[in-house]
C-alpha positions in Angstrom: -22.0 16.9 17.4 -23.7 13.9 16.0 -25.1 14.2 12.4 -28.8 14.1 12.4 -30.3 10.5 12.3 -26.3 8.9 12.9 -26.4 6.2 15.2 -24.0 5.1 18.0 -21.1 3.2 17.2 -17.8 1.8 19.3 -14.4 1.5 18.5 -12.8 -1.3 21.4 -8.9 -1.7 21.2 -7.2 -4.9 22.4 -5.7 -3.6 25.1 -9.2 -2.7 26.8 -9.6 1.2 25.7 -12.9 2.1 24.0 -14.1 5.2 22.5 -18.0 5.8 21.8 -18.6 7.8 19.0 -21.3 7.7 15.7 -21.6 5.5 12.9 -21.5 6.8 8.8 -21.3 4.0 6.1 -22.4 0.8 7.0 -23.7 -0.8 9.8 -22.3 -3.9 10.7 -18.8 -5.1 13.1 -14.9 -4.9 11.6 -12.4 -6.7 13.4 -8.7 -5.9 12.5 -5.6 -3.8 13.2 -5.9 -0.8 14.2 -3.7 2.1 12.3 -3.1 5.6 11.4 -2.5 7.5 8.3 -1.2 11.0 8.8 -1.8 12.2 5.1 -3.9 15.1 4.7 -5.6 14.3 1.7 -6.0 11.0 -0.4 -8.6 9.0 1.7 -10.0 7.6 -1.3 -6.7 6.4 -2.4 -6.1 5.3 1.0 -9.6 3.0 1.5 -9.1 1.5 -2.1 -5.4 1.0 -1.4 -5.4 -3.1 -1.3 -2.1 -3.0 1.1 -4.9 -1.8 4.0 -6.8 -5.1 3.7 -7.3 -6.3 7.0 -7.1 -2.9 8.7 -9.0 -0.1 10.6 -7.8 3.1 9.6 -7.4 6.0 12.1 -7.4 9.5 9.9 -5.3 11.9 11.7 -6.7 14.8 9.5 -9.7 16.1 11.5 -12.0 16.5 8.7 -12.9 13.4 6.6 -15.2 13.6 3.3 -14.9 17.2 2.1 -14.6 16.4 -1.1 -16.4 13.2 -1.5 -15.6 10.2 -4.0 -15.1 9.5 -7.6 -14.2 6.3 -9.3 -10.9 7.9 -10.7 -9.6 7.9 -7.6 -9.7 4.5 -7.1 -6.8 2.5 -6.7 -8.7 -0.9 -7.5 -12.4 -1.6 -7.7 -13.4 -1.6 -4.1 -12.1 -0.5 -0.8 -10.1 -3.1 1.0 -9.8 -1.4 4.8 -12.4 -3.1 6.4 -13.5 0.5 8.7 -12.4 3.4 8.6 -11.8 6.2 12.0 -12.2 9.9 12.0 -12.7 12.7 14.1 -15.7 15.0 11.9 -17.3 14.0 8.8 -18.8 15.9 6.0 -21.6 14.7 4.7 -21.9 17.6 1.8 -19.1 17.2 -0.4 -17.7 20.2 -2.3 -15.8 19.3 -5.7 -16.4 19.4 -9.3 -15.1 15.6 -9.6 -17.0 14.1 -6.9 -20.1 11.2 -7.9 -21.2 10.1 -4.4 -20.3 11.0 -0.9 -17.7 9.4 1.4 -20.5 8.0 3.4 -22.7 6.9 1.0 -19.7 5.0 -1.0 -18.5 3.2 2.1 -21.9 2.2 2.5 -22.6 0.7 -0.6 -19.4 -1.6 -0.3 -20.5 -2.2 3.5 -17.6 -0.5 5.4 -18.3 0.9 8.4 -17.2 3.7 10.2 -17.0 5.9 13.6 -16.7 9.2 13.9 -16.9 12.0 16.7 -13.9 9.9 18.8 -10.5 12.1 19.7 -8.3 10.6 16.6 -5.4 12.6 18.4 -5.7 10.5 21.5 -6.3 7.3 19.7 -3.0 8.0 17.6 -0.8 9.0 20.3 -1.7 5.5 22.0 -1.3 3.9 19.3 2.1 5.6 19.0 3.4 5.0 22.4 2.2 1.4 22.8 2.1 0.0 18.8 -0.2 -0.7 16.7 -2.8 -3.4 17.7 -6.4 -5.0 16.8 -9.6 -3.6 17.6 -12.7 -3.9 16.4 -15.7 -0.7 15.0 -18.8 -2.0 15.7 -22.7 -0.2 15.5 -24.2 -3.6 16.8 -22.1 -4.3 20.0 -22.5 -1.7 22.1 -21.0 -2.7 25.4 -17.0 -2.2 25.3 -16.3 -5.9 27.2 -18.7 -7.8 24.3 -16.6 -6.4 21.3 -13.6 -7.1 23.2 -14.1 -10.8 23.2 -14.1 -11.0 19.6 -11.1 -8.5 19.1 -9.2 -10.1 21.2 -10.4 -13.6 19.4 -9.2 -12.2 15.9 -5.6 -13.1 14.4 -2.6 -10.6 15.0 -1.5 -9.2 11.6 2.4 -10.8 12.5 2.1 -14.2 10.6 -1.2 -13.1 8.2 -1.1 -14.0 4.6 -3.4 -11.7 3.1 -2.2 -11.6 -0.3 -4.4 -14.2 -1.7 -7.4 -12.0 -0.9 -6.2 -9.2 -3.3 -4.6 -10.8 -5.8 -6.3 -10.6 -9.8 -8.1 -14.1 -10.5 -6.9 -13.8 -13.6 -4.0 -13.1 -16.1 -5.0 -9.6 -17.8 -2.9 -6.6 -19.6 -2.9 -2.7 -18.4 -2.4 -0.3 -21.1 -4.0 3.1 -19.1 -1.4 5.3 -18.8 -1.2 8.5 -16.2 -3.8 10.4 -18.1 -3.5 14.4 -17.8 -3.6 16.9 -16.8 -2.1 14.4 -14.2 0.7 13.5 -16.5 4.3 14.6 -15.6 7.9 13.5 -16.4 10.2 14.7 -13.4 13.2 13.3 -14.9 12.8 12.6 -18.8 11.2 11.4 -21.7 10.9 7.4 -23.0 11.9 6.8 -26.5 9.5 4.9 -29.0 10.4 1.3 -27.6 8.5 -0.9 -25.9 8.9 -3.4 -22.9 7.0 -5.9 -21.8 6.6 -6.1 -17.9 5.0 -9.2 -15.6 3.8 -7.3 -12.7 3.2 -10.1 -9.8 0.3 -8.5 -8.3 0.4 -8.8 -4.4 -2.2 -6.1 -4.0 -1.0 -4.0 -7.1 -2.2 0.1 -6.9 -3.6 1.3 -10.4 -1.4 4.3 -10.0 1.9 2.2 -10.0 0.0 0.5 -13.2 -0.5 4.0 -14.9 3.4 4.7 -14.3 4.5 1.7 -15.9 2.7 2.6 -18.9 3.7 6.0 -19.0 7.0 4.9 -19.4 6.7 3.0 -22.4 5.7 -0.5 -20.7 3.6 -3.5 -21.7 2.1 -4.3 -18.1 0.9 -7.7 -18.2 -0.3 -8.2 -14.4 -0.3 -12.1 -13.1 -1.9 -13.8 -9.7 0.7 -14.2 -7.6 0.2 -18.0 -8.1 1.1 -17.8 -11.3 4.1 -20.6 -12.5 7.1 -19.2 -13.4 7.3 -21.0 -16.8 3.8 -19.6 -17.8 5.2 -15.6 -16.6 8.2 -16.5 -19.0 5.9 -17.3 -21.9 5.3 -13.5 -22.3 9.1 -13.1 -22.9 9.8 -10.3 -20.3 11.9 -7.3 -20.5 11.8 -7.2 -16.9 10.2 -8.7 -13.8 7.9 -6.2 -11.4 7.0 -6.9 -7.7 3.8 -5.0 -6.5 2.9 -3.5 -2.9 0.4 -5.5 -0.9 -1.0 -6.6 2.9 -0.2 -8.6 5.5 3.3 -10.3 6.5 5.7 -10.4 4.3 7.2 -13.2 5.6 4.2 -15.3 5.9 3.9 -14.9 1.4 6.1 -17.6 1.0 4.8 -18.7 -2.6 5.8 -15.1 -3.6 9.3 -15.8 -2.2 10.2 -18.8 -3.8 8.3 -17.4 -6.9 11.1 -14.8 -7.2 13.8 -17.1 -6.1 13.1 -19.2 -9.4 12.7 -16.0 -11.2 16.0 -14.9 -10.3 17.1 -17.4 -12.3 16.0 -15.9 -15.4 18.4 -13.2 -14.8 15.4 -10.4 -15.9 15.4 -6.8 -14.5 13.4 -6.8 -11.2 11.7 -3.7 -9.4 9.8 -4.1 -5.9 7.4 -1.7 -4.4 6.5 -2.0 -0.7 5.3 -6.2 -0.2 7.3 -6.1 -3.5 10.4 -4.8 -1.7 10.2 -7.6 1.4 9.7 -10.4 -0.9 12.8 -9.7 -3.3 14.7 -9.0 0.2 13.6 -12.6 1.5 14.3 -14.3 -2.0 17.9 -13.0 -1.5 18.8 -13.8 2.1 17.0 -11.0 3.9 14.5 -10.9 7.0 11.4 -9.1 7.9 10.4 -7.6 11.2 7.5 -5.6 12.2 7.4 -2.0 13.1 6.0 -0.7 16.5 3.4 1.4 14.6 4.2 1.4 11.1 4.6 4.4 8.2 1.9 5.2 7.0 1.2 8.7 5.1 2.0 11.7 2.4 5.8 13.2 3.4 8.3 10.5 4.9 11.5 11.7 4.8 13.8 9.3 2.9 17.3 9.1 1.5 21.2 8.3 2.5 23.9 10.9 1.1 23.0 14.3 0.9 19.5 13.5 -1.3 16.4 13.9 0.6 12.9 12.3 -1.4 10.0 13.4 0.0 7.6 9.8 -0.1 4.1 8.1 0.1 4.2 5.9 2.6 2.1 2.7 3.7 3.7 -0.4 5.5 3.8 -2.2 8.8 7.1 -4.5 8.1 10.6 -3.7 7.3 13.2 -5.6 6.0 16.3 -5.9 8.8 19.5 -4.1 7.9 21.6 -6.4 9.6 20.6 -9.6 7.5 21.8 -7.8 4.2 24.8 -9.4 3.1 27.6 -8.1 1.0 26.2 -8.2 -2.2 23.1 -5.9 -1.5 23.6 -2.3 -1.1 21.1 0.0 0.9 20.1 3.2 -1.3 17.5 5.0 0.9 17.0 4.9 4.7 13.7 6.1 6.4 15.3 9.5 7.8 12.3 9.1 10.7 13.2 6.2 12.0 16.3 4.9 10.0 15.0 1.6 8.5 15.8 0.5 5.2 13.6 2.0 2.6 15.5 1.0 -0.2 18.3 -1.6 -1.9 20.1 -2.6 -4.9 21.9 -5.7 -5.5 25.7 -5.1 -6.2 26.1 -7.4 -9.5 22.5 -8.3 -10.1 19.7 -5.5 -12.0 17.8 -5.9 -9.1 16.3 -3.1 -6.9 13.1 -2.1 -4.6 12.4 0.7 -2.6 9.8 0.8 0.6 7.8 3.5 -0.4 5.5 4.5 -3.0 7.0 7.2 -5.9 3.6 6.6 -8.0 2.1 8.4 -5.2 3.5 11.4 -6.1 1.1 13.4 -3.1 2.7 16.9 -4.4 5.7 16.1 -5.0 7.8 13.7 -7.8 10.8 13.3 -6.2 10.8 9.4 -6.4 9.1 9.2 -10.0 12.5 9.0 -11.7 12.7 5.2 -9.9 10.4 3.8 -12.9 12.6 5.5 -15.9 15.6 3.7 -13.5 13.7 0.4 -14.4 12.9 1.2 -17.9 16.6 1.9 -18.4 18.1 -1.2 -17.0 15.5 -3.3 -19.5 16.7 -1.2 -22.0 20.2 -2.4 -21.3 19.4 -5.8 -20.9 18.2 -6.0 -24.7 21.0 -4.4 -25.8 23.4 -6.7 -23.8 21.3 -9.8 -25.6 21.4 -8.3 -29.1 25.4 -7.7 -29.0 
């Protein structure tokens, strides 16, 4: 049931299917692809999350809003999907944290949304056929109007999106995981330091927070940033962030990390940052039928088993590894890479997200791997 006072609103697919449902945060029309997250909690995380940019996300969790919004939840300063897709909504959030409801957040940043549409049915589509554009819409009401313009809009194969999240400017993140949030699943730091260029493609705060928890100086940079001006902050180590679109369409950020390579610095890739260190060392990209996007993705190689965060649409292709990259981690759903180490070089990047930590911290001990291969780096420089 409708909300008192909600207004209509569509959700058109490109392939022709359109579900009628009821607005809540803005009015207005988003074009983009179309997507599902299967987390049960996080939505906040998951609007502000700057890898969605360009995206509608379907919620698979029938209730959305329950515990409304807060702005420590928020992975950057605004919400990057552009509309977001959910079977019921609650309008009277229930939690000590919460500032503003869901609807009344989305609003005030001008996403809109549709609700009271069967999310089950949209994501088994979506499954069976792959992920496509669409367009949420609480103007156009008739299904064959929206579907000009959805069909009009780019496919997300190709986008560059990056330049649309990226920081304007050069600035330093010292917030670490505060508590009672705090938690070292496999160690402590010791007292030294490292300073860390973080090439933000669409950087999450959390991934920021980690960093610092483990003893780093996080200077973040544009992804346009020269080489020779990241080098001027004399680096322990070199980190590559998550962000939107196509990987192989970022081809500054490729040849960015080429050059860096060069410098012969510790490197760590998150998700985009993952497919651009596999491109600046021979690898390709592909995109997946529907993408992984959610809280428990099972992924590992040997008898290991990490339970991950998970948000991506591209995957790098095993079979244009060469020799001198190993595969640590495959996604145990589907069995595409989801993580890799070069051989000879301290260079390594996993697909998923272990500052996500939904539960539990079974990737976290990925950032003290980085710390420690700085850490030998300076040592290997001072002897």
């Amino acid at each position: 049931m409708p909300i008192s006072g909600a207004h209509p609103a569509l959700l058109v697919l490109a392939d022709g299917t359109h579900y009628k449902g009821w607005s809540f945060g803005a009015t207005g029309t988003a074009i983009g692809e179309v997507v599902f997250n299967t987390g049960m909690t996080g939505y906040q995380e998951v609007l502000t999350d700057p890898s969605y940019c360009g995206q509608l996300i379907t919620f698979t969790y029938p209730e959305l809003g329950n515990v409304g919004v807060n702005p420590e939840d928020e992975e950057s300063p605004r919400p990057y999907a552009k509309a977001a897709i959910a079977r019921n909504i609650c309008q009277r959030p229930s939690n000590w944290r919460s500032t503003q409801s869901l609807s009344d957040y989305l609003k005030e940043h001008g996403i809109p949304g549709i609700y009271g549409i069967d999310t089950r049915a949209l994501t088994r589509k979506l499954r069976s056929i792959g992920a496509m554009n669409g367009g949420v819409s609480t103007e156009i009401l008739e299904p064959e109007e929206l579907l000009i313009q959805v069909r009009s809009a780019p496919s997300m194969a190709g986008l560059n999106l990056v330049p649309e999240v990226t920081t304007p400017v050069v600035y330093e993140w010292t917030e670490a995981t505060p508590p009672p949030w705090e938690f070292k699943a496999h160690g402590e730091t010791d007292d030294e330091t490292f300073t860390v260029v973080a090439i933000d493609f669409g950087v999450k705060r959390n991934i920021l927070r980690r960093l610092a928890s483990y003893g780093c100086r996080v200077v973040v940079v544009p992804v346009n940033t020269p080489v020779e001006e990241m080098l001027k902050y004399d680096p322990d180590g070199i980190f590559l962030s998550n962000g939107p679109g196509d990987p192989s369409a970022v081809k500054e950020g490729v040849e960015t990390v080429k050059a860096l390579l060069e410098a012969d610095k510790p490197m760590f890739g998150i998700c985009m940052g993952h497919q651009i260190l596999g491109q600046a060392i021979g690898a390709e990209t592909f995109k997946l039928k529907f993408g992984h996007r959610g809280l428990n993705q099972p992924c590992g190689l040997t008898q290991q088993v990490e339970i991950t965060s998970q948000n991506h649409g591209f995957a790098i292709a095993a079979d244009s590894l060469d020799d001198e990259i190993e595969v640590t981690h495959l996604n145990l759903n589907d069995r595409t890479v989801a993580g890799l180490r070069h051989k000879q070089l301290p260079l390594f990047s996993v697909q998923y997200h272990p500052e996500a930590s939904p539960g539990p911290h079974d990737a976290d001990y990925l950032f003290e791997r980085f710390v420690a291969a700085m850490r030998d780096a300076r040592r290997q420089a001072a002897s």
